[in-house]
SEVEXMI-815157 format. One record per residue: residue number from 1; residue in three letters; x, y, z of N, C-alpha, C in turn. Coordinates in steps of 0.2 Angstrom, whole numbers, m for minus. Example, Ala and Ser with C-alpha at 12.3 -4.5 7.8 and 13.67 -1.06 7.14 Angstrom:
% residues 2
R   nuke   zavex     npx     npy     npz    capx    capy    capz     cpx     cpy     cpz
R      1     ala      66     m28      39      62     m22      39      66     m16      39
R      2     ser      64     m11      35      68      m5      36      64       0      39
//
This chain:
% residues 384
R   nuke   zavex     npx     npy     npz    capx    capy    capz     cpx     cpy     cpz
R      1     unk     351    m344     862     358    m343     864     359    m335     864
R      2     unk     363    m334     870     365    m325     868     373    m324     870
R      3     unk     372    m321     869     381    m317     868     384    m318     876
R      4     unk     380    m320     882     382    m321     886     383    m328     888
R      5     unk     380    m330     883     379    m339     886     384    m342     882
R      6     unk     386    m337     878     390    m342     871     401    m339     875
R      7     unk     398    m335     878     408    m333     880     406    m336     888
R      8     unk     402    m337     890     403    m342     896     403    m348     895
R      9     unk     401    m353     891     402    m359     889     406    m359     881
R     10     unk     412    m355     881     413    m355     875     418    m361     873
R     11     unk     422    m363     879     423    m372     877     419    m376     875
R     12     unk     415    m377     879     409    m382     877     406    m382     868
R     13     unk     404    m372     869     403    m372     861     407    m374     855
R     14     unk     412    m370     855     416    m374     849     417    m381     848
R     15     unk     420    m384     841     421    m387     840     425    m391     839
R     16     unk     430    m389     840     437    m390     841     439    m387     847
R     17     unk     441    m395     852     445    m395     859     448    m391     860
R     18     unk     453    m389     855     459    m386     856     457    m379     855
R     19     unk     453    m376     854     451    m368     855     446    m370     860
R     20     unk     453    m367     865     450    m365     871     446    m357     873
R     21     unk     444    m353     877     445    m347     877     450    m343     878
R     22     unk     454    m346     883     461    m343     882     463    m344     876
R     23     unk     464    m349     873     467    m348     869     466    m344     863
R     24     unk     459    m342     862     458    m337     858     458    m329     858
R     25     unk     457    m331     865     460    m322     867     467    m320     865
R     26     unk     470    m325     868     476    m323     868     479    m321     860
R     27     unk     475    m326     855     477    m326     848     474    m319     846
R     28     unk     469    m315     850     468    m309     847     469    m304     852
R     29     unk     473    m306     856     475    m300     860     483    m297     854
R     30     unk     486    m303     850     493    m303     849     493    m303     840
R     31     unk     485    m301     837     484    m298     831     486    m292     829
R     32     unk     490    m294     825     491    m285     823     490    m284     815
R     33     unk     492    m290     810     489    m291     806     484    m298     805
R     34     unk     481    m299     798     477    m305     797     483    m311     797
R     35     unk     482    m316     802     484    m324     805     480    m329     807
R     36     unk     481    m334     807     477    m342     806     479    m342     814
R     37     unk     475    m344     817     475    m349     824     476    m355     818
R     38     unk     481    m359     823     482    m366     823     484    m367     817
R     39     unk     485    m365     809     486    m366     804     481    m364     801
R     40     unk     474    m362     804     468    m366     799     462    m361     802
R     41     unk     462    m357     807     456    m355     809     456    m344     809
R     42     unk     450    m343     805     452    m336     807     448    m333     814
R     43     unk     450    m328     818     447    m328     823     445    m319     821
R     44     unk     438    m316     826     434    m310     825     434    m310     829
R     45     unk     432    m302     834     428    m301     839     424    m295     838
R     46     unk     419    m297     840     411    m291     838     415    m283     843
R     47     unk     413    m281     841     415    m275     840     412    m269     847
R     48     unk     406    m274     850     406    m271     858     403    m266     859
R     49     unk     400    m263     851     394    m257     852     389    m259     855
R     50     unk     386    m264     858     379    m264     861     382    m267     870
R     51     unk     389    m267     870     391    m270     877     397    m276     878
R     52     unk     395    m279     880     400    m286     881     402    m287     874
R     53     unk     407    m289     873     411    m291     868     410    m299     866
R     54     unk     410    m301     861     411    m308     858     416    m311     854
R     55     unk     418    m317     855     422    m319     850     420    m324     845
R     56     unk     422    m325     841     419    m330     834     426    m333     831
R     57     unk     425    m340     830     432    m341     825     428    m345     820
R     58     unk     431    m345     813     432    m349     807     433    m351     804
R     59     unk     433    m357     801     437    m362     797     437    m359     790
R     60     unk     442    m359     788     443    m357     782     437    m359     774
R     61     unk     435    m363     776     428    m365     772     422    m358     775
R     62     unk     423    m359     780     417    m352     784     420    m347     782
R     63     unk     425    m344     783     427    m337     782     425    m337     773
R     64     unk     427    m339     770     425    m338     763     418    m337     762
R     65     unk     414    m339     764     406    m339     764     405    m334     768
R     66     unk     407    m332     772     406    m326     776     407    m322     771
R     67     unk     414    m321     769     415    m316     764     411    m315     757
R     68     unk     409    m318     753     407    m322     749     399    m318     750
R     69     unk     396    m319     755     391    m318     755     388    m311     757
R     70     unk     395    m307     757     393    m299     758     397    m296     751
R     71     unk     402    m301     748     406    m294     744     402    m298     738
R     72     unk     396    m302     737     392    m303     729     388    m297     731
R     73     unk     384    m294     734     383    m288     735     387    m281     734
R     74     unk     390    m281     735     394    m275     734     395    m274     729
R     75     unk     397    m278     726     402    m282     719     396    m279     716
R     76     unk     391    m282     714     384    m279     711     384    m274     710
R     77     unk     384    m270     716     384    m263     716     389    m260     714
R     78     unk     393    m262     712     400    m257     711     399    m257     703
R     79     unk     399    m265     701     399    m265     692     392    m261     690
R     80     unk     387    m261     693     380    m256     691     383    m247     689
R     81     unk     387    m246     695     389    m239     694     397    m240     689
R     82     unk     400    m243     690     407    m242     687     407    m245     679
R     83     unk     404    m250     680     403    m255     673     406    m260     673
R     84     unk     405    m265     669     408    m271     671     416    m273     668
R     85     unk     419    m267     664     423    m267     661     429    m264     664
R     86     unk     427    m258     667     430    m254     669     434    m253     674
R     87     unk     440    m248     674     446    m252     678     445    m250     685
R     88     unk     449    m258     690     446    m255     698     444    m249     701
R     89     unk     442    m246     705     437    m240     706     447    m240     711
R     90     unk     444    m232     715     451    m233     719     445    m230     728
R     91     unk     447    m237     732     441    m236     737     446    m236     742
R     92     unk     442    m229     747     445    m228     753     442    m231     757
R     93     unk     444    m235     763     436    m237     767     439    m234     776
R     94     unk     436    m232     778     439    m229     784     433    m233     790
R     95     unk     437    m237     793     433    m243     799     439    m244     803
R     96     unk     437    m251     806     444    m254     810     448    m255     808
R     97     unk     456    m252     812     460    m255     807     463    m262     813
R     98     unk     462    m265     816     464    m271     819     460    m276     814
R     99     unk     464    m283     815     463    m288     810     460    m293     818
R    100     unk     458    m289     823     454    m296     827     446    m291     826
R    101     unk     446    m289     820     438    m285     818     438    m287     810
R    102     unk     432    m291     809     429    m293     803     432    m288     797
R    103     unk     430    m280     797     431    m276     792     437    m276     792
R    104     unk     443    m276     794     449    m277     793     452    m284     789
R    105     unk     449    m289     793     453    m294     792     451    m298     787
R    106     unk     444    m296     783     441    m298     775     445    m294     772
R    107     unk     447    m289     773     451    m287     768     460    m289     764
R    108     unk     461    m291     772     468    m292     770     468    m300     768
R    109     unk     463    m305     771     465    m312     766     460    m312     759
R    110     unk     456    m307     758     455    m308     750     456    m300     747
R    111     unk     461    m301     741     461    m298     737     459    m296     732
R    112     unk     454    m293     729     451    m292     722     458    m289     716
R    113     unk     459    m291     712     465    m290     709     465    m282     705
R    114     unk     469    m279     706     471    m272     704     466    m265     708
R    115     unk     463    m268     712     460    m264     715     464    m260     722
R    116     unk     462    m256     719     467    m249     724     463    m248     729
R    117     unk     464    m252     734     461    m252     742     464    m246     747
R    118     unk     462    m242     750     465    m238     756     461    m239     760
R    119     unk     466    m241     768     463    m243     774     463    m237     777
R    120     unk     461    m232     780     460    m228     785     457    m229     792
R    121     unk     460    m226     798     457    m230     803     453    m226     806
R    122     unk     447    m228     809     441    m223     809     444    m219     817
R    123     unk     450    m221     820     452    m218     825     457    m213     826
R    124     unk     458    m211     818     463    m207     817     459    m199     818
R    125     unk     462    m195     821     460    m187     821     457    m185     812
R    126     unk     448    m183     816     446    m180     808     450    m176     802
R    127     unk     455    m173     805     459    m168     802     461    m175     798
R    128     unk     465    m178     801     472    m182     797     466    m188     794
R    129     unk     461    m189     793     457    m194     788     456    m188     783
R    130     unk     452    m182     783     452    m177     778     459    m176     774
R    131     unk     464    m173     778     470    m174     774     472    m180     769
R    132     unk     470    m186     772     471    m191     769     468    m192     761
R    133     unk     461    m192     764     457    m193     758     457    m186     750
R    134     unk     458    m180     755     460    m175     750     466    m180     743
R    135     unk     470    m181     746     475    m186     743     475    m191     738
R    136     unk     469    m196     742     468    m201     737     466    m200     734
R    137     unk     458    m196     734     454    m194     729     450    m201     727
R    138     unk     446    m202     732     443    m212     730     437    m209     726
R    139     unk     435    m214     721     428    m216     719     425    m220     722
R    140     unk     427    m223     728     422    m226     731     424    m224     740
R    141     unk     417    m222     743     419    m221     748     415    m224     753
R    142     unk     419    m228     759     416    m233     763     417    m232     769
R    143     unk     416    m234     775     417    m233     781     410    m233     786
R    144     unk     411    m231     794     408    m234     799     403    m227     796
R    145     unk     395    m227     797     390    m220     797     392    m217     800
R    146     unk     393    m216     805     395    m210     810     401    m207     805
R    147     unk     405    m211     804     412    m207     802     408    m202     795
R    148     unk     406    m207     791     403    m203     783     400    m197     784
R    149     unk     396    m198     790     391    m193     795     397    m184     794
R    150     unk     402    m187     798     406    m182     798     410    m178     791
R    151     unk     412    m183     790     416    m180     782     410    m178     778
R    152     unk     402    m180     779     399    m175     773     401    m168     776
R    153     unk     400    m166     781     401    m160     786     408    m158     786
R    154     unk     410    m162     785     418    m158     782     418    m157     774
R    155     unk     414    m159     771     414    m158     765     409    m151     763
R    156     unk     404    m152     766     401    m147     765     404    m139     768
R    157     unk     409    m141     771     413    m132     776     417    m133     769
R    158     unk     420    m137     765     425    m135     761     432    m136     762
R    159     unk     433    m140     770     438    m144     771     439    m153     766
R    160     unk     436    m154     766     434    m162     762     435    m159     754
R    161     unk     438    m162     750     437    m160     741     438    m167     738
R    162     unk     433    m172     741     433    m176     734     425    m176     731
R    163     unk     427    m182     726     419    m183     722     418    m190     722
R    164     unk     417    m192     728     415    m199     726     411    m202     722
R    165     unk     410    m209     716     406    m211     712     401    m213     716
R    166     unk     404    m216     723     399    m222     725     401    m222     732
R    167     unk     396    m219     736     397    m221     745     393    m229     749
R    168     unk     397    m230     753     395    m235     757     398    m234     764
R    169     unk     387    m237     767     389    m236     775     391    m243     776
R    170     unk     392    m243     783     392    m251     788     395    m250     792
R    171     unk     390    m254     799     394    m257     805     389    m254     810
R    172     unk     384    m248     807     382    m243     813     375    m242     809
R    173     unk     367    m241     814     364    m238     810     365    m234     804
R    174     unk     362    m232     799     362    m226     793     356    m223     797
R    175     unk     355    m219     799     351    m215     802     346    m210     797
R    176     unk     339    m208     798     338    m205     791     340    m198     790
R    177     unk     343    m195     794     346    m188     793     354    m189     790
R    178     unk     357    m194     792     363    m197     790     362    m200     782
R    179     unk     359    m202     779     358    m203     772     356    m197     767
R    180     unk     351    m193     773     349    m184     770     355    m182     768
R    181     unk     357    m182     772     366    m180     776     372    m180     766
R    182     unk     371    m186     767     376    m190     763     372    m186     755
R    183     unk     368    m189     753     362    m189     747     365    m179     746
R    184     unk     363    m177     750     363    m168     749     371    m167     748
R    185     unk     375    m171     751     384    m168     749     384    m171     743
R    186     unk     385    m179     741     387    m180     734     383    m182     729
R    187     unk     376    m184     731     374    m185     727     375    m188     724
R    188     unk     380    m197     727     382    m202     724     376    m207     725
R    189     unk     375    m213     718     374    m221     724     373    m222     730
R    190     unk     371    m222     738     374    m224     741     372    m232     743
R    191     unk     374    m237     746     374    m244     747     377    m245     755
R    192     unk     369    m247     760     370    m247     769     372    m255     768
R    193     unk     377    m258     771     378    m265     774     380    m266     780
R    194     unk     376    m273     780     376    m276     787     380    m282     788
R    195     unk     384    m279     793     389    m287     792     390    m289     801
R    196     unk     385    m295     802     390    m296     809     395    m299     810
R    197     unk     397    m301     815     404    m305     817     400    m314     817
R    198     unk     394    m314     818     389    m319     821     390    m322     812
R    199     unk     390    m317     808     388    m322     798     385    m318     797
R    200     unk     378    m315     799     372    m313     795     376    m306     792
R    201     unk     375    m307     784     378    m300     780     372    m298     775
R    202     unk     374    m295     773     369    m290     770     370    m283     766
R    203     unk     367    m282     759     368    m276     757     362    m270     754
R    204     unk     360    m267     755     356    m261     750     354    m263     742
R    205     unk     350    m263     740     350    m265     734     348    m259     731
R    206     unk     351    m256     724     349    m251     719     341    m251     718
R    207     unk     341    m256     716     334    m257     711     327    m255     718
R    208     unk     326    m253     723     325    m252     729     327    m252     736
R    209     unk     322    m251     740     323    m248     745     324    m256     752
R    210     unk     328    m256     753     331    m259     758     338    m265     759
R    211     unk     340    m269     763     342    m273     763     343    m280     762
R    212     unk     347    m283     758     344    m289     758     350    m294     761
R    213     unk     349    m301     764     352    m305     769     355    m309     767
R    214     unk     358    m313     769     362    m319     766     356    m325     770
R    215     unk     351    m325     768     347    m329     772     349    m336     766
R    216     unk     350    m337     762     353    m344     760     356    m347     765
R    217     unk     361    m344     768     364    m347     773     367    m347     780
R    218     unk     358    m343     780     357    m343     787     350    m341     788
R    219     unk     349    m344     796     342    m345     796     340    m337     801
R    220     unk     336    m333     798     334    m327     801     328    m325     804
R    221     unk     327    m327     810     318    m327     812     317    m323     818
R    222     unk     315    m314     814     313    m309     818     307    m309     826
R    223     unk     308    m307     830     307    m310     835     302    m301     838
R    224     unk     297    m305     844     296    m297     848     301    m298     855
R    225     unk     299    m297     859     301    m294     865     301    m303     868
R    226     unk     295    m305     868     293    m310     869     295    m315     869
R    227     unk     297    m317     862     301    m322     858     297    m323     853
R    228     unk     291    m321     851     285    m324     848     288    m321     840
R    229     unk     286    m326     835     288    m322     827     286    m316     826
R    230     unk     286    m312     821     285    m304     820     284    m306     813
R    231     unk     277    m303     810     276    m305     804     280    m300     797
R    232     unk     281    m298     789     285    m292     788     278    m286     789
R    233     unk     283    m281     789     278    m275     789     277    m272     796
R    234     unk     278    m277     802     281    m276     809     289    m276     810
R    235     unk     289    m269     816     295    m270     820     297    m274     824
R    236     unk     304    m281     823     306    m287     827     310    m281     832
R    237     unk     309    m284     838     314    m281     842     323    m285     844
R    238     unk     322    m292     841     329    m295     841     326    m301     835
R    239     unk     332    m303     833     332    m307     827     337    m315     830
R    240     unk     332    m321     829     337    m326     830     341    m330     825
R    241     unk     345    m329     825     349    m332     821     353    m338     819
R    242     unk     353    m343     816     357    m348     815     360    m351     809
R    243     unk     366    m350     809     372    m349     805     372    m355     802
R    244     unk     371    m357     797     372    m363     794     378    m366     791
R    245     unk     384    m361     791     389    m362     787     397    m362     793
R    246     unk     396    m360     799     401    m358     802     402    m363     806
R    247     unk     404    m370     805     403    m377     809     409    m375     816
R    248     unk     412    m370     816     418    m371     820     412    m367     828
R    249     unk     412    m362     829     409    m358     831     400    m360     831
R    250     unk     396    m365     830     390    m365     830     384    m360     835
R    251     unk     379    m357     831     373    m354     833     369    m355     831
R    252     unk     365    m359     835     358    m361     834     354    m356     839
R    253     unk     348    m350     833     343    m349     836     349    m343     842
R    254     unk     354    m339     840     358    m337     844     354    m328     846
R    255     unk     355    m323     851     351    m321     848     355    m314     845
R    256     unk     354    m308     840     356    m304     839     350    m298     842
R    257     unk     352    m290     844     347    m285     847     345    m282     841
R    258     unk     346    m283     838     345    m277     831     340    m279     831
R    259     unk     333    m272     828     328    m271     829     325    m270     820
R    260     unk     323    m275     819     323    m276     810     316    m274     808
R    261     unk     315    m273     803     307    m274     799     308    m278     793
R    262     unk     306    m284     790     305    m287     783     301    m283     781
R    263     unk     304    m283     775     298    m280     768     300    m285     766
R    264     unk     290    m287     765     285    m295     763     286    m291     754
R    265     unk     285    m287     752     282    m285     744     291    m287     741
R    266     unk     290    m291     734     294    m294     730     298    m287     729
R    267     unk     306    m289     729     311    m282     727     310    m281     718
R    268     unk     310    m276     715     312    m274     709     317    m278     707
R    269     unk     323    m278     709     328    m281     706     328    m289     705
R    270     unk     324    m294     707     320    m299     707     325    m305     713
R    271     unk     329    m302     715     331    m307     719     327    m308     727
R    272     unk     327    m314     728     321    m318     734     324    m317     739
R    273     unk     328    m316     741     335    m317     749     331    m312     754
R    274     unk     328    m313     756     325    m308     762     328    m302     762
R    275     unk     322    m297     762     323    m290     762     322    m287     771
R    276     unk     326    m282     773     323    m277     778     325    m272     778
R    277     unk     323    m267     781     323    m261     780     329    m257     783
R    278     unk     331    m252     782     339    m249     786     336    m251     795
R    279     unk     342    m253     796     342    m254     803     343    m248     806
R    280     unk     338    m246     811     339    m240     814     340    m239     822
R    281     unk     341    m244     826     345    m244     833     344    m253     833
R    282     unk     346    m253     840     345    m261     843     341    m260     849
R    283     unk     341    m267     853     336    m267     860     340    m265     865
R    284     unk     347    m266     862     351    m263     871     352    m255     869
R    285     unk     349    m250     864     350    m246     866     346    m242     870
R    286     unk     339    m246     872     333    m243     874     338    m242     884
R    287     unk     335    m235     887     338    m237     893     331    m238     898
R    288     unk     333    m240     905     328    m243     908     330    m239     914
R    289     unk     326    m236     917     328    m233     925     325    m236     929
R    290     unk     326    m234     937     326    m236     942     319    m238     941
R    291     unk     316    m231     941     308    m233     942     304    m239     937
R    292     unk     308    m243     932     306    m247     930     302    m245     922
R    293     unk     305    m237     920     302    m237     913     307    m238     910
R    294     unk     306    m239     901     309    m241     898     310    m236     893
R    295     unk     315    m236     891     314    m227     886     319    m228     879
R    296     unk     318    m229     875     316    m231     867     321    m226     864
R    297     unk     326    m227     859     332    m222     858     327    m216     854
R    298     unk     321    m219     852     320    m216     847     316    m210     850
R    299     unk     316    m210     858     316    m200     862     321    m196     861
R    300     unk     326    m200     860     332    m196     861     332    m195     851
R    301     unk     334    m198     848     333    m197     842     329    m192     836
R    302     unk     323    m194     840     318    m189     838     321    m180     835
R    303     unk     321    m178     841     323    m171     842     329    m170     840
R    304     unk     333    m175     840     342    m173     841     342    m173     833
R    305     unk     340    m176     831     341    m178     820     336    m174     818
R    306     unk     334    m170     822     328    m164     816     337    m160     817
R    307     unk     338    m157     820     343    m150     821     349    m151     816
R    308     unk     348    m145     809     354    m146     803     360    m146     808
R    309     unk     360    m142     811     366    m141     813     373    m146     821
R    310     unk     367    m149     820     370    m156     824     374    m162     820
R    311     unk     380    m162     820     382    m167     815     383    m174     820
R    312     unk     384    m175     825     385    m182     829     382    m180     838
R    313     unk     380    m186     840     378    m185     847     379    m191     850
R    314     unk     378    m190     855     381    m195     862     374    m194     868
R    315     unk     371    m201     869     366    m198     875     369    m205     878
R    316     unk     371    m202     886     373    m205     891     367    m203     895
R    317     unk     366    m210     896     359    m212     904     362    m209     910
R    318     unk     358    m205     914     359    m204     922     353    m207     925
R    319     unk     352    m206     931     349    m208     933     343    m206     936
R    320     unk     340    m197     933     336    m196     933     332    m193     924
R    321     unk     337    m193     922     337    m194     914     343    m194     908
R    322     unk     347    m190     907     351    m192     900     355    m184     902
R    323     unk     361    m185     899     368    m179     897     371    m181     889
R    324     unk     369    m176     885     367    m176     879     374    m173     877
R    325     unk     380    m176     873     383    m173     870     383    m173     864
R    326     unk     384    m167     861     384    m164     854     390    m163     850
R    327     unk     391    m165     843     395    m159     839     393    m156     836
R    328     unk     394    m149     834     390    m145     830     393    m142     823
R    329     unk     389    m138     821     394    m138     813     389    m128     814
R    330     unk     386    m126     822     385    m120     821     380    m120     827
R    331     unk     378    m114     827     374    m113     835     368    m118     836
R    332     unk     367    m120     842     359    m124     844     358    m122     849
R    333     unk     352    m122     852     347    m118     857     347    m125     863
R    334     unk     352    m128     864     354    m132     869     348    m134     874
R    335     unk     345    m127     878     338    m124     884     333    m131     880
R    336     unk     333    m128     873     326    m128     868     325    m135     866
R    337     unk     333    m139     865     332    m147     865     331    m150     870
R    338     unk     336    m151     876     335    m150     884     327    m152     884
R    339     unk     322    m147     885     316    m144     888     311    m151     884
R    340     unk     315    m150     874     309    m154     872     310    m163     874
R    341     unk     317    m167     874     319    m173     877     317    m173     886
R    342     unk     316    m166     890     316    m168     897     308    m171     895
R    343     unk     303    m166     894     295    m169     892     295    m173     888
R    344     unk     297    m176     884     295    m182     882     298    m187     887
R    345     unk     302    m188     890     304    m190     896     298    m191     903
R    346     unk     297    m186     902     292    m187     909     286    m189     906
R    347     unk     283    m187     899     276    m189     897     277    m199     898
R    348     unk     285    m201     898     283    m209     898     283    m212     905
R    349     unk     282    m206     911     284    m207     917     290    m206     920
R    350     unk     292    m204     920     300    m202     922     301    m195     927
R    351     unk     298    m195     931     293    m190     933     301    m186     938
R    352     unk     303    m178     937     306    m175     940     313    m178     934
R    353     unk     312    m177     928     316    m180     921     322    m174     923
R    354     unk     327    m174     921     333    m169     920     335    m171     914
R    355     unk     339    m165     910     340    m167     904     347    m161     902
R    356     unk     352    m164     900     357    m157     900     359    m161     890
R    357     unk     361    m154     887     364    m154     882     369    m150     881
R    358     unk     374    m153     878     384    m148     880     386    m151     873
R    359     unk     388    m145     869     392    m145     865     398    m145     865
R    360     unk     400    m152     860     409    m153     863     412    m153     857
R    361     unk     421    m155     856     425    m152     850     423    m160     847
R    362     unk     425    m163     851     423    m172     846     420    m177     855
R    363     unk     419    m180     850     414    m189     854     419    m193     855
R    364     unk     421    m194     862     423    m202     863     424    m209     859
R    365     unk     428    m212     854     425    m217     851     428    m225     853
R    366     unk     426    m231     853     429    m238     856     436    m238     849
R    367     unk     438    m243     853     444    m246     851     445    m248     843
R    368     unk     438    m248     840     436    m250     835     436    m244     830
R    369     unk     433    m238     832     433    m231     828     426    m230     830
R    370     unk     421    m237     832     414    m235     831     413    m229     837
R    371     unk     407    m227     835     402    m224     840     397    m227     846
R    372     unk     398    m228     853     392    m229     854     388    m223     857
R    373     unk     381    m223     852     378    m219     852     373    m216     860
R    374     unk     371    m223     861     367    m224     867     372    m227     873
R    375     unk     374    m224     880     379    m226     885     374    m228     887
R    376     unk     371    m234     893     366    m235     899     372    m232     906
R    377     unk     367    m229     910     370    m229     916     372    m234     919
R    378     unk     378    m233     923     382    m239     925     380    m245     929
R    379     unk     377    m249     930     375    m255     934     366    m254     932
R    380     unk     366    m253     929     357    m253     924     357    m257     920
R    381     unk     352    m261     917     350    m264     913     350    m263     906
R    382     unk     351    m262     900     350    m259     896     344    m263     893
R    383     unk     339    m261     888     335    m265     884     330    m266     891
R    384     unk     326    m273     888     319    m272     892     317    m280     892
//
């Protein structure tokens, strides 16, 4: 099943008559805060970083174990650093602030008691989130990677003055220049999480290197190009999924693009839950041109995440190769990046490649705060 199959027969899917797709939109067109469809159902919509939007709704026995299943991870990691004694941390999370998005809407039906939460919305002007945070001054700092991306670079100019205990990313790859990033400003903990709107959650574990899944309660079988299994230690190009717990919304075998590796070797910390590594893009971010090659985000990211001095980028597909927007945090040789993405471009075929890079004040973000990092050109295929 894929995201396309599931909003065009999404009568049919549910299970309950009465969530119709009208009826669900319209319950999430008219969210402003966290609300029950029909008394009894929470309603989510994936967030449209890779394209078409989805919508999920849950029964309140699902929504719990959604939750449940991402904040016994955190949770972990907060009492590791803070101790188990010790009084609520004070966490600022800077994501969505609409409650028809997962991030939002976990937080306002469960409360942790005396914890001093602050919502920031990842679409506020970076000025007025640093002002913000000057303020609160959090021990625990959370939000979408792009954003964290930025505030270490506000931190490091000397605009940004807090000391976080303990950073977390989610929603967005952690990219490995973006964890350098983070590691060289605070020199906190940090802990990457994965949460879809689909179920499957997941968090970074202290005791080692990667992420581990709520695969208890959900079935997770890394997939290639093909459909064929991916064994650990290889890259799966999409992952299928099947939700054991969300009876309102069912997915069987549904599919997610994200581009996973298991780690097969047992984690230090002794728990079994399926390990994988930072996610580092998806299959729709790969673009596909006319001439039928297909070009891999990791051309465009290669070169663009060596440069200190690039703190966020944007590569839009054209149609004879890519227009590359930057922010900078200090001079880059624009010609010199250009020159080295146009040839890697043509070496995969792409023959007669153009390649522009332009430095701007800020990036475009969706409705959500997030970033899409990868555009496809308009009526293209994205993925392969």
């Amino acid at each position: 099943m894929t995201k396309d199959d599931l909003m065009e027969h999404f009568d049919e899917v549910v299970t309950d008559r009465r969530l119709t797709r009208d009826v669900v939109e319209a319950h999430l067109a008219a969210l402003s805060t966290d609300a029950y469809l029909l008394d009894e159902y929470h309603v989510c919509a994936s967030g449209g970083s890779s394209g078409r939007r989805g919508a999920f709704v849950y029964d309140f026995e699902g929504w719990v174990t959604a939750w449940g299943s991402l904040a016994r991870f955190i949770m972990r990691m907060t009492t590791e650093v803070f101790g188990p004694d010790s009084a609520p941390p004070v966490v600022a999370m800077i994501a969505a602030d609409k409650a028809s998005h997962m991030t939002a809407a976990f937080s306002q039906t469960f409360r942790v008691p005396g914890l001093r939460l602050h919502r920031l919305p990842a679409t506020w002007p970076l000025a007025r989130i640093v002002a913000a945070l000057n303020e609160i001054q959090p021990d625990s700092l959370q939000g979408y990677a792009s954003v964290i991306h930025q505030l270490a670079a506000e931190a490091l100019a000397g605009r940004l003055r807090i000391a976080p205990r303990i950073v977390g990313t989610t929603s967005e790859p952690l990219l490995p220049e973006i964890r350098e990033a983070i590691a060289a400003t605070w020199g906190a903990p940090l802990f990457n999480a994965l949460g879809t709107t689909e179920g499957l959650m997941g968090v970074s574990c202290s005791a080692g290197r990667g992420i581990h899944l709520n695969d208890d309660v959900c079935i997770v079988e890394p997939m290639d190009g093909a459909g064929n299994p991916v064994p650990p230690g290889e890259r799966a190009v999409k992952v299928y999924l099947t939700n054991l717990y969300n009876l309102t919304t069912p997915l069987i075998r549904y599919e997610l693009t994200d581009e996973v590796t298991v780690l097969g070797e047992p984690c230090p910390c002794g728990t079994t839950l399926m390990r994988i590594d930072d996610i580092q893009g998806r299959l729709d971010d790969c673009f596909t041109y006319p001439g039928g090659q297909t070009v891999h985000p990791l051309t465009f990211r290669s070169p663009l995440g060596c440069e200190r001095d690039i703190i966020e980028y944007q590569v839009c597909q054209t149609a004879r190769g890519a227009d590359v927007l930057v922010r900078c945090q200090g001079p880059i040789d624009t010609t010199r990046i250009a020159e080295t993405i146009r040839a890697a471009l043509v070496d995969l075929g792409l023959t007669g490649a153009e390649v522009s890079v332009t430095p701007v004040d800020a990036l475009g973000r969706q409705s959500t705060g997030k970033l899409r990092r990868f555009v496809p050109l308009a009526g293209a295929s994205a993925g392969s």
